[in-house]
N, C-alpha and C positions, 0 to 999 in steps of 0.2 A: 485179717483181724487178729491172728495170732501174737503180730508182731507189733500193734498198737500198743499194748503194755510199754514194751523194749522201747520204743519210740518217746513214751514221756519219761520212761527211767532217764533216760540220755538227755532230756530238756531238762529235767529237774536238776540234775548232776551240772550238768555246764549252767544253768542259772547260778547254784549253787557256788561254784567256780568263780566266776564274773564277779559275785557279790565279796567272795574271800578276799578278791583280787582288789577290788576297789578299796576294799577298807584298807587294807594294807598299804594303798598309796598314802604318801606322807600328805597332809593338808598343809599349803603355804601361810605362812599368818605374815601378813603386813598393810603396807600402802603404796601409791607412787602417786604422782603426778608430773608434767610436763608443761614448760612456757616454750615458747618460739627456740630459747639459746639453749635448754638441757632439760632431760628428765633426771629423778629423783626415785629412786623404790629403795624402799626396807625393808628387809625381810628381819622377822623376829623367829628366835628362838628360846629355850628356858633361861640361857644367862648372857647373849648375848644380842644386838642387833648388827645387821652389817647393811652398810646403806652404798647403793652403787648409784653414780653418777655416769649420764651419760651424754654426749654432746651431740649436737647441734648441728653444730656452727662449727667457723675456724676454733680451734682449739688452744686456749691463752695453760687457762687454769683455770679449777672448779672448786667452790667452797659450800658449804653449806654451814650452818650455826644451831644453837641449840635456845631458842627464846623466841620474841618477840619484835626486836631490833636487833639493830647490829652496835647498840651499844651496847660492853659488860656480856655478849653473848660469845658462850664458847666456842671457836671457829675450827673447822679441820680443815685445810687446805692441802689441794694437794695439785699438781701437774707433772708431765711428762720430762723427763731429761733425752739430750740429747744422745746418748749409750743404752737409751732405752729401760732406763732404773725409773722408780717413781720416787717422788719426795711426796711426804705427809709433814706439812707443819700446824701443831696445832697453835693458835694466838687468840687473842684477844681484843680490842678496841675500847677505846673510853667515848667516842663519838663517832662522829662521820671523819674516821679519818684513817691512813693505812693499820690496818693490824699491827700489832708487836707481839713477839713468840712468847707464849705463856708458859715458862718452866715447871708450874704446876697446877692443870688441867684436875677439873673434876672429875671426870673420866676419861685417860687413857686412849687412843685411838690406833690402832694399830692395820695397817696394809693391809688388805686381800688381794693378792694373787690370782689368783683364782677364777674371778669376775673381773677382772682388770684386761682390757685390751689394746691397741694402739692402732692396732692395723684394722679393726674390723669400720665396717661403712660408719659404725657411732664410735665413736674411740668412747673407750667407761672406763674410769677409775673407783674402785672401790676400797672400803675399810670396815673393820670391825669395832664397836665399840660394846663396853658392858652393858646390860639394859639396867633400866631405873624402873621404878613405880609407875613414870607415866602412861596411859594407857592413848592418848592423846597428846601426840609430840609436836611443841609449837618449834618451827622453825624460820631460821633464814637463811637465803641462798644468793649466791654470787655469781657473773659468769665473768672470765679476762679471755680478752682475746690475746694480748700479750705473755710469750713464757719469762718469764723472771728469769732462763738464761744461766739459772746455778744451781744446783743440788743440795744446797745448803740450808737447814729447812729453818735454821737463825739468823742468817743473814743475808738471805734473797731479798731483794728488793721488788715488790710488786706495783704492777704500774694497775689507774683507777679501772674497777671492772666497767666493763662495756651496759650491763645491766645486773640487776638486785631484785629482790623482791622477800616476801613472808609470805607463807602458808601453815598448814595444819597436816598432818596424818596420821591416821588412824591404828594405832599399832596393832589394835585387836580385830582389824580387818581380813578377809580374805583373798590370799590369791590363786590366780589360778593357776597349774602345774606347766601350761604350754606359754604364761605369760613372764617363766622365770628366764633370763639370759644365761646363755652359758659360755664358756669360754671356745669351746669345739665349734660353735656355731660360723658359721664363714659372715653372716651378715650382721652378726650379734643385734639384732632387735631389739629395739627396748619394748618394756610392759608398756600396754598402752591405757591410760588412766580411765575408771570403769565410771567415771560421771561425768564427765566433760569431755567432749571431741577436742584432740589437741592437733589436727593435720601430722601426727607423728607420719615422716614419710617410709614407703614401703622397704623392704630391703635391698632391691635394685636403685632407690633412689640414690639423688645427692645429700647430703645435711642442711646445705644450702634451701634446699627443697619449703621447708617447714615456715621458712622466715614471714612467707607470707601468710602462710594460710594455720601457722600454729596459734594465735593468738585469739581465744575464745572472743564474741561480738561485747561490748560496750554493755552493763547492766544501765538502769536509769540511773542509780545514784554515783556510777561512775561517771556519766557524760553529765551531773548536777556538779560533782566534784570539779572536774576540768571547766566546767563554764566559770566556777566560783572564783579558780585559782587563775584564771586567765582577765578575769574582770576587775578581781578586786587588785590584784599586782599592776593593771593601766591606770585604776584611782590611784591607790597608795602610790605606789611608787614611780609612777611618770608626771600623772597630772597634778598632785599637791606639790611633789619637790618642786615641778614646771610654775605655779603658780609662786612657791615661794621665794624661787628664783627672780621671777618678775619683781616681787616688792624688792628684793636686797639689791638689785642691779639696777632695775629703774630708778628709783627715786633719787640717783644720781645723776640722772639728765633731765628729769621731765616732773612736773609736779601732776602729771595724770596718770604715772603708775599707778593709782589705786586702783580705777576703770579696768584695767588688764587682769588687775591681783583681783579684784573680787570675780568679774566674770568667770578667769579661770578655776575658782575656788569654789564659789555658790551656782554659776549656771551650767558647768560642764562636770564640776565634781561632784554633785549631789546626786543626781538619777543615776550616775555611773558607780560609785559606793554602797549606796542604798542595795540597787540591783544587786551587786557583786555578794555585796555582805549576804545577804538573806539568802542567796541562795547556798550558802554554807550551813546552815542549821535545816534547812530541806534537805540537804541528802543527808545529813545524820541520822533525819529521821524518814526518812527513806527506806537507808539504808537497817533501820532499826538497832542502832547505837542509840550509847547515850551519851547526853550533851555535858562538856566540860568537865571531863573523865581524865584529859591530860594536858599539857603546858599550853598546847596550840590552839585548842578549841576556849580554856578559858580564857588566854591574853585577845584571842580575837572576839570573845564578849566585852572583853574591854575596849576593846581598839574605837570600837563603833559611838558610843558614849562620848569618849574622851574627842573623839573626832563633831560629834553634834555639841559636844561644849565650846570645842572652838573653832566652828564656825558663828553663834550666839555672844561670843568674848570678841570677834572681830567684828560681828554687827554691832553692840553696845559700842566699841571704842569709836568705831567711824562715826555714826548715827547721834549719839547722845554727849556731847563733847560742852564745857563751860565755855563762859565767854572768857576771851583771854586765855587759852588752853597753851601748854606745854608743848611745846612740838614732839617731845619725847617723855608720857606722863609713864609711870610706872607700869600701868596695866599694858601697855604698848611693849614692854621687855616679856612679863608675862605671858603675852600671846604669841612671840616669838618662842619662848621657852619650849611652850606647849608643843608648838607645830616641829620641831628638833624632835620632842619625845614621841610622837606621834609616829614621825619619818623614819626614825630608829624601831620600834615595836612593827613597824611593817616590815622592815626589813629582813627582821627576826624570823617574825610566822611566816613570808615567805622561805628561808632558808626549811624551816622544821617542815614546811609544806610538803618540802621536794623532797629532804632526805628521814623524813618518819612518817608524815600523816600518810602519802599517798600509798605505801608498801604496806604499811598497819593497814590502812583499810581496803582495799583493791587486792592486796596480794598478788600486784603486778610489777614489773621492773620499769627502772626511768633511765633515761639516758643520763643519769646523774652528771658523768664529765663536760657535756653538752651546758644544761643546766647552771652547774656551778660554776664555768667559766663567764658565764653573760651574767652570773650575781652577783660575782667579783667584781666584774668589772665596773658595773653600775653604781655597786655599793663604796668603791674608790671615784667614780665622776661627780657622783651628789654632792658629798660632802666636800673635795675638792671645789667644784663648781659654787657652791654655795658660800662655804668660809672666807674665798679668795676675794669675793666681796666687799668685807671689812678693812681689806689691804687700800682699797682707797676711802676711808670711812673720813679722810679730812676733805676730799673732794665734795663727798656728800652734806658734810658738813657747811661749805661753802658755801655750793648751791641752792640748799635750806636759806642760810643768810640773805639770799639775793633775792629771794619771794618776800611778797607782802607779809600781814603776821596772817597767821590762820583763820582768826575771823575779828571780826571787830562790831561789836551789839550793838543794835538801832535805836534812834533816840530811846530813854527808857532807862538804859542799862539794860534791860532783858529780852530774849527773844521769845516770846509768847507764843509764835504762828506754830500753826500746827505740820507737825513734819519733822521740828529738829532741824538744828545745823547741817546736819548729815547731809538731810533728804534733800535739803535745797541745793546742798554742795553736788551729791549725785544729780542732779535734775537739771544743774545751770542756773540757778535761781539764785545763789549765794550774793547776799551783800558786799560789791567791791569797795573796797577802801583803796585809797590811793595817799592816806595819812594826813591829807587837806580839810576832810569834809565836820566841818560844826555841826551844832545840833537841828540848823536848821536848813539843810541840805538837800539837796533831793535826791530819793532812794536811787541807786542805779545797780541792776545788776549784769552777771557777764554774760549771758545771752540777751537782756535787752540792745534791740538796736537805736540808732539814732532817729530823731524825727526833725521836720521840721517846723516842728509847731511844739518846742519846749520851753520852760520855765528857766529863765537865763539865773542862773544862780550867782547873786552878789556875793563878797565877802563884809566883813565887817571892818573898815578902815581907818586906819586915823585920819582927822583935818587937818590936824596940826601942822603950820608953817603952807595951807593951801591959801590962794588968793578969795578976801573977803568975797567977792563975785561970785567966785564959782563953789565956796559953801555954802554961798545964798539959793543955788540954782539948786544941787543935792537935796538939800533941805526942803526945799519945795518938793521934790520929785519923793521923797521919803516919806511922807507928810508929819516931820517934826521941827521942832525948832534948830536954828544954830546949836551945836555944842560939837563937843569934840569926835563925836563919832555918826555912822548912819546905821540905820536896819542894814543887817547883809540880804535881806530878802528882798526882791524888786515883784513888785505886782506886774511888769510890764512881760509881755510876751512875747519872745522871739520869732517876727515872720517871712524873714528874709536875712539870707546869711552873703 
């Protein structure tokens, strides 16, 4: 019992101990995160921050930027030389296009050694920069699989990164002291991000490792986004240019391109558009954005509109036409016009899709080079394929000439039936003229077929210079007198041919 006292002295004293000891540990302040190609951590201090970069994957080169896009954002780049030196180039971009070295950066960026390694299982490249105000650092990040091959941090040449993306971190976060890399360390580890499971693999792993399994699962308004961009890119830009191709190439051999051009336009591009379109303002609001905040979101409030106007400008032109109509009236250029400015504005929001909306909202990378080579190329066959058209526009011409005229009114002068020219025209119904028929004719149209039980249609003839006899015979069979001419109409009915 004696030595119970001495026994809590000595608990009390090493609590004591323990607690001196911890406060005295430095507390880490920053953030990290990780996508499948590289992590990302910050650590802050009073004046400065140093952000290490850590790979993945085969190792090109790694960037990171200071905004929101990668356009106008301040970039630090940096990769490995082959003598084993780093290069830091800082640059800049005005779009989706390579950086150019920025000779005067808003802040400074400077090597760290320190955190920098080549050999270890993650190769890291790190830097220091000054800190700012923000407490909340928006960025963007790059990953190249290729090394640009020169030291030169002005006039390296960088090939397109393999993926990109945006996110956020938290400057006034916490880290923890066993999740800081260090240079001694043989497997150099990266921190592993403290809100999302990123598959960061182990330190015996490969880098390789991660590819599959780093990529956090799909939220809803990410798989609303991808259905959006995959739906409304087969409207816009397969099945409208596809239909508008039909009218400028058909109508050069066949006067029933229209049948093509509408089906394609009204029975396959409607529920396909519709669909596509709508589910673009679901994941906005999904995702708990707001709608028509930036270029992409308001032009595709447009798109949709301008697209139900002209489909409503190509029913009115077909559907409701005068007698005697123009083969080429004015509102027929007009609707062409449209569908041009339509084709181009899809064109557009697809491009901003793939290289700002999907990284602004997801904070995921895109196989961008993938991407932009199949938007290249499409965006050169369209218009190709469409203008090249015109280059026979006297053939078309031609063959316009060679048809009957468009329509030709029934006794009247006016078509009164209900339908329109159009409908009858769609339907088979259309009044054939064959540029013969008087007013007292008998209607035929191009799906009636023949009978043999019809109204034998006279003309109206002269007598003149006929033998007295057989004016007398006419004239009987008319029921009028001799004179110079007969009814073109016969009562009589044809019952064998």
């Amino acid at each position: 019992m004696a030595r119970l006292p001495l026994v809590l002295v000595s608990l009390i004293c090493a609590t004591i101990s323990r607690l001196a000891l911890a406060k005295d540990e430095p507390q880490l302040q920053g953030d990290n995160f990780c996508n499948p190609l590289m992590c990302v951590t910050a650590f802050v201090n009073d004046s400065v921050v140093t952000y290490q970069m850590s790979s993945l994957n085969q190792l090109g080169w790694m960037a990171i930027g200071f905004g929101t896009l990668m356009e106008n954002s301040a970039m630090v780049l940096m990769w490995w030389n082959g003598d084993g030196s780093i290069t830091l180039s800082q640059r800049t971009a005005t779009g989706d296009v390579e950086p150019t070295p920025d000779s005067n950066p808003p802040r400074v960026a400077t090597t760290y050694p320190v955190l920098s390694n080549l050999t270890a299982t993650l190769p890291t490249l790190s830097f220091t920069i000054p800190k700012n105000n923000d407490t909340v650092q928006n960025i963007v990040w790059a990953y190249g699989t290729e090394n640009p091959n020169s030291s030169d941090p002005n006039d390296a040449n960088l090939a397109i990164h393999q993926q990109s993306g945006a996110t956020t971190l938290n400057l006034q976060g916490q880290l923890d002291a066993d999740d800081l890399p260090s240079a001694s360390q043989a497997n150099f580890g990266s921190p592993e991000p403290p809100s999302q499971p990123t598959g960061l693999p182990s330190p015996t792993g490969s880098p390789s490792d991660s590819q599959v399994t780093g990529s956090p699962p799909f939220k809803t308004f990410e798989k609303l986004i991808v259905a959006h961009a995959v739906i409304v890119t087969m409207g816009f830009l397969v099945i409208l240019p596809t239909g508008a191709m039909v009218a400028r190439w058909g109508r050069m051999v066949s006067d029933k391109w229209f049948y093509y051009h509408w089906f394609i336009q009204v029975v396959i591009s409607i529920p396909i558009v519709v669909i596509g379109w709508t589910l673009g303002p679901l994941a906005v609001a999904e995702q708990g954005a707001k709608h028509a905040d930036d270029s992409h979101k308001a032009i595709g409030i447009l798109l949709f509109p301008l697209y139900i106007i002209q489909l409503c400008l190509g029913t009115f032109i077909h559907f409701f036409k005068k007698p005697y109509p123009q083969r080429h009236p004015p509102q027929n250029f007009v609707h062409g016009g449209l569908g041009i400015i339509i084709v181009v504005l899809a064109f557009v929001q697809t491009r901003t899709g793939l290289t700002k909306e999907w990284t602004k909202a997801t904070s995921r990378g895109i196989a961008l080079n993938i991407f932009s080579n199949l938007w290249i190329a499409w965006a050169v066959f369209v218009p190709v394929a469409y203008f090249a058209g015109f280059a026979l526009l006297s053939r078309q011409l031609a063959h316009e000439r060679s048809l009957p005229p468009p329509y030709t009114p029934p006794p009247g002068g006016r078509d009164d039936s209900p339908g329109g020219i159009g409908v009858r025209r769609l339907l088979g119904t259309e009044p054939e003229d064959d540029g013969t028929h008087d007013i007292y004719s008998e209607t035929r149209t191009h799906s009636s077929g023949s009978s043999l039980s019809t109204d034998i249609e006279m003309r109206e003839v002269s007598l003149q210079g006929m033998p007295p006899s057989l004016m007398q015979v006419l004239s009987s069979i008319g029921g009028t007198s001799t004179g110079s001419s007969v009814p073109s109409r016969s009562s009589l009915t044809r019952t064998d041919v």
